[in-house]
C-alpha positions as CSV (number, residue, x, y, z in Angstrom):
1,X,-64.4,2.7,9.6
2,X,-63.8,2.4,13.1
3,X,-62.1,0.7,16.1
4,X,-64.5,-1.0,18.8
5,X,-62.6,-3.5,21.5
6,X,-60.2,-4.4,19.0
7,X,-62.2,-5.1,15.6
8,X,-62.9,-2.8,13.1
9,X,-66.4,-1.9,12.5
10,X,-67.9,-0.8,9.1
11,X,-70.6,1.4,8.8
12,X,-73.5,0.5,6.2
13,X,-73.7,3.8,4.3
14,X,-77.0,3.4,3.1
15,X,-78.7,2.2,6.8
16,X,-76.0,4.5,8.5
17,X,-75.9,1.2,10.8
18,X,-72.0,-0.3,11.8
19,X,-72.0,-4.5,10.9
20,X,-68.5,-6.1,12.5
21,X,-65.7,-7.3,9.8
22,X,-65.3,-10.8,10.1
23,X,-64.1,-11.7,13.3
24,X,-61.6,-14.4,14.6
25,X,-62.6,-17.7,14.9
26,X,-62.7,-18.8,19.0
27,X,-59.5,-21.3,18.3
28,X,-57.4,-18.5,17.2
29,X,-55.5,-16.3,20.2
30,X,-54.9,-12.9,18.7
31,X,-53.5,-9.7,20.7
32,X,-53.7,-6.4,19.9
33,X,-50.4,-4.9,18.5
34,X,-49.4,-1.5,20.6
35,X,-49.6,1.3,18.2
36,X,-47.2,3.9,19.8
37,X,-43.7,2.0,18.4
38,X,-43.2,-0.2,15.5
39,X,-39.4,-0.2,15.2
40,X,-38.3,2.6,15.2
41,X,-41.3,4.5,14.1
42,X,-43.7,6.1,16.7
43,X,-47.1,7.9,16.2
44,X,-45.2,11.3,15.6
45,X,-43.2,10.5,12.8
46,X,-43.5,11.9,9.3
47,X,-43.9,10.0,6.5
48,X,-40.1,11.2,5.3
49,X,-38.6,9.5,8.8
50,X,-40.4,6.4,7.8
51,X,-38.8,6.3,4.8
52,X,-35.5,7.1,6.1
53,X,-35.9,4.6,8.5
54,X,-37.1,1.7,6.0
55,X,-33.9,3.0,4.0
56,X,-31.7,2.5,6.9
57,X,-32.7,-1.0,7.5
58,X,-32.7,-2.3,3.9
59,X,-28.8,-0.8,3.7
60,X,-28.3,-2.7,6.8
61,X,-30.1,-6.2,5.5
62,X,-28.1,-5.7,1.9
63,X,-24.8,-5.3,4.3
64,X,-25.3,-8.3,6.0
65,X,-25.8,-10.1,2.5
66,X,-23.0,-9.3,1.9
67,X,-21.1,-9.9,4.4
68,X,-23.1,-13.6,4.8
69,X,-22.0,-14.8,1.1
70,X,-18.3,-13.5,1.4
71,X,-18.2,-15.7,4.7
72,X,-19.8,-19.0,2.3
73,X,-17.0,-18.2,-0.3
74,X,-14.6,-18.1,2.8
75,X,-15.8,-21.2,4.2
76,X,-16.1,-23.3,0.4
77,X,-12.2,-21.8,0.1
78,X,-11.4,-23.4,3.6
79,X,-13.4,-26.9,2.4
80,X,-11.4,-27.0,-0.4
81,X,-8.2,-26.5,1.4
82,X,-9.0,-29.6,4.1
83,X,-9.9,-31.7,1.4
84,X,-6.6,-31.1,-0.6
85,X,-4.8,-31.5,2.8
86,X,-6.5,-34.7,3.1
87,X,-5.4,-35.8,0.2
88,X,-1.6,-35.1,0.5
89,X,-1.4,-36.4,3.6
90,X,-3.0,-39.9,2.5
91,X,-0.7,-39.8,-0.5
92,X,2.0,-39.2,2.2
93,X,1.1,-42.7,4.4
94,X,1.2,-44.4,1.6
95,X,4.6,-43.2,0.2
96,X,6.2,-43.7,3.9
97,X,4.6,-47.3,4.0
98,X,6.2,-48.4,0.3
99,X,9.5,-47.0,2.0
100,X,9.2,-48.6,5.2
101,X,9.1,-52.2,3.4
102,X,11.8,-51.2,1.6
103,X,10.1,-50.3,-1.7
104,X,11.3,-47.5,-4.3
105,X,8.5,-45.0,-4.8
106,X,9.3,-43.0,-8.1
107,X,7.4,-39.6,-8.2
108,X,7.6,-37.9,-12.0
């Protein structure tokens, strides 16, 4: 196989003639990716830094996982707490209202 402008070209093995893969259709705008960096690989690296490197960033993706869901506990904890705040202060109108007309509020 081999790279022409762009598309790879497959050479016939019994006609020893090269027929173009499918290319794209007119409509669609594709560019070339560069091939010297992709992250933080470049053309020189060994297979081992690749792997080191694909290591790093699942460690790093896992860590933020983590990191995300402790902060959704934190927040549901926080909810919670507002909505039981909520609730004793509304209990607490009420109670000051019954006393300012002069009611008796018992509380057991």
């Amino acid at each position: 196989m081999q790279v022409q402008n762009c598309y790879k070209m497959k050479t016939d093995v019994s006609s020893g003639t090269k027929t173009p893969l499918p290319t794209p259709t007119p409509k669609q705008d594709i560019q070339p990716r560069p091939l010297q960096s992709i992250g933080y690989l470049t053309t020189g690296d060994t297979v081992e830094a690749a792997a080191e490197a694909a290591a790093c960033k699942i460690a790093d993706a896992e860590n933020k996982s983590f990191v995300a869901a402790e902060a959704v506990k934190e927040a549901e904890r926080v909810s919670k707490m507002a909505e039981d705040t909520d609730s004793f202060l509304q209990l607490a109108k009420e109670i000051f209202e019954k006393c300012s007309r002069g009611e008796i509020v018992l509380m057991a």
